[in-house]
N, C-alpha and C positions, 0 to 999 in steps of 0.2 A: 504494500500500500504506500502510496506517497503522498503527502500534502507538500504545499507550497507556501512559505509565509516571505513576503516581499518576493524577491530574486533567487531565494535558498530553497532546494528540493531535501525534503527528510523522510527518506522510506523506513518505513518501521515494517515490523514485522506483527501479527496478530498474535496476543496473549496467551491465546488458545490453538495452536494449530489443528487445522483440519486434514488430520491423515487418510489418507486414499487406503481403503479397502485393499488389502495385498492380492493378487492373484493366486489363489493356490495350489501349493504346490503337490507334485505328483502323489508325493507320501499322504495330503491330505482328500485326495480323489481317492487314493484306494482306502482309506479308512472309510469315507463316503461309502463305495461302493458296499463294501463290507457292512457296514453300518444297513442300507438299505436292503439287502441280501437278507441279513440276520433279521431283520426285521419284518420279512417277508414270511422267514421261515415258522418266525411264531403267530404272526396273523393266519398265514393258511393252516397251522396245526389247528389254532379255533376256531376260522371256518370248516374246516375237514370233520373237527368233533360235534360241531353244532348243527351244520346240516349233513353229513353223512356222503360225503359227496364219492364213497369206495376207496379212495386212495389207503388212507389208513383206516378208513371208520366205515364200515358198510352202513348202508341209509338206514337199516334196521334197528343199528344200535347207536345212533346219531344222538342229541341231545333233545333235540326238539320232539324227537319222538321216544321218548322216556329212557333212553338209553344214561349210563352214568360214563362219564369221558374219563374219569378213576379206577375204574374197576378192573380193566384191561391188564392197564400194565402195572397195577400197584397188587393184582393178584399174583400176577408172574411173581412177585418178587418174594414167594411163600418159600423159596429154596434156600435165598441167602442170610448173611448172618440177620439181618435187619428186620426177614421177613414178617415178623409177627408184628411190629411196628407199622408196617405198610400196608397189610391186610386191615389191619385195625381200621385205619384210614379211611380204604375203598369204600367208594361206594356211598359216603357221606353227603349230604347236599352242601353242607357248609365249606367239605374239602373240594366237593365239583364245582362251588361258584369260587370259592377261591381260585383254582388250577386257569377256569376259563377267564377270569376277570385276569388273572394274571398271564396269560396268553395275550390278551386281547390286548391288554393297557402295555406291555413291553412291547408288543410287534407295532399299536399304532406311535408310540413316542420314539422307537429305532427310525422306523419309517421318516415321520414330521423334525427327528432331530432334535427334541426336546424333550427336558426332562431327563437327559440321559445318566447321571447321577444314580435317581432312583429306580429307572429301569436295569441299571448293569443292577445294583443290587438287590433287586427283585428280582431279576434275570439270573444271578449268579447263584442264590437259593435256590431257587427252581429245578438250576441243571445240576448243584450238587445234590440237591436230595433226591433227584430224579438217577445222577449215578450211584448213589447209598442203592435203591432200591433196585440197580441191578449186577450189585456185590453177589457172587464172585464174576468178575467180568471174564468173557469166553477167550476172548482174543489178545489180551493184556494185563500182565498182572494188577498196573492202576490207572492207566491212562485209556479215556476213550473219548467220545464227542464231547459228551458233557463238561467234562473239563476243559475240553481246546472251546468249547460256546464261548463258555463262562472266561476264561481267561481274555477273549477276543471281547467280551463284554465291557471289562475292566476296563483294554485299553482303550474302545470307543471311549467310554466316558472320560479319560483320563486325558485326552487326543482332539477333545471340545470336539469330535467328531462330525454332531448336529449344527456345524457353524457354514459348514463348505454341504451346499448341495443341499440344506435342511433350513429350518426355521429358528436354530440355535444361536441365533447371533438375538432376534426380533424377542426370543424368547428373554433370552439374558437382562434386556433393559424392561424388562416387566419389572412393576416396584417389588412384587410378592418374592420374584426371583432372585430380587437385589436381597433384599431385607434377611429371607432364606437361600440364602446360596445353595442350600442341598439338595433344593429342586431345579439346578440347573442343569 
C-alpha cells in the first residue's frame, strides 16, 4: 500500500497479512484421497447393513427389515479369547444403533472432512474392538485390516487431512470448533 503526503511516497505494509491459500501438496492429495476412500468404506458398510443390498448383508437380514447388523460377526467371534464378551453384545439394539450410528457419522465426517479428531477416535475403537473380536487372527499373528484402518485413521486426523479436498479448513473457523478444538 502507498500513501502520499506532499512529494514523499510511504509504502507500508498491512498489519495483518493476507496469506494465499498454499496449493497442496502431493502428500496432502493422497491423504485426501485416503481420507475419502476410508470414508466411503464405512458409509457403504451402513448402507450395505441397512438396506441389504447382498454384498455383505443379504436383503433378508438387512436392518430395515428386522435383521440385527451385530449378530453376524460378533457371533463369529464365540471361538476367540474374547468370545463370551462379544456374544454378550450381539444382537443388542443399543449395541446395533450404536455400531450403525457409528458407521454412518465416521464414513459421513471422512467423507465432508470434518470432524476428523472424533471420527479417527470413534473410528479407531471401532476397528480395535472389531479386531478383539476376531482374536485369534487366521492369517497373522497381530496385525490385520483393523489395525492398518485405525492407524491410517490416526494419521488423517493428525494430517488436518479434511482441509485439502474436504470442508476442514470452513469447519475449523466455526466458533464451537474454535472454543473445542477436539471437534476439529
Amino acid at each position: 500500500m502507498a500513501t502520499t503526503h506532499g512529494r514523499r511516497i510511504f509504502h507500508t505494509t498491512p498489519l495483518t497479512p493476507q496469506a494465499a491459500t498454499p496449493a497442496p501438496r502431493i502428500a496432502d492429495q493422497v491423504w485426501a484421497v485416503a481420507r475419502i476412500a476410508l470414508g466411503w468404506i464405512f458409509l457403504w458398510a451402513f448402507l450395505d447393513k441397512l438396506f441389504g443390498f447382498g454384498f455383505a448383508t443379504p436383503a433378508a437380514k438387512a436392518w430395515i427389515n428386522g435383521g440385527t447388523p451385530t449378530t453376524g460377526f460378533l457371533k463369529g467371534a464365540a471361538e476367540g479369547p474374547l468370545g463370551g464378551f462379544y456374544n454378550a453384545l450381539a444382537g443388542h439394539a443399543l449395541v446395533d444403533w450404536l455400531f450403525m450410528l457409528g458407521l454412518l457419522g465416521i464414513g459421513v465426517a471422512l467423507i465432508a472432512g470434518i470432524g476428523l479428531r472424533v471420527a479417527a477416535g470413534a473410528g479407531t475403537l471401532m476397528m480395535v474392538m472389531m479386531w478383539g473380536a476376531e482374536l485369534p487372527l487366521q492369517t497373522n499373528p497381530f496385525m490385520d485390516d483393523h489395525i492398518v484402518y485405525a492407524v491410517v485413521l490416526i494419521g488423517l486426523a493428525a494430517a488436518a487431512a479434511g482441509d485439502t479436498w474436504g470442508l476442514g479448513r470452513w469447519w475449523a473457523r466455526l466458533p464451537i470448533v474454535q472454543k473445542y478444538p477436539i471437534l476439529k
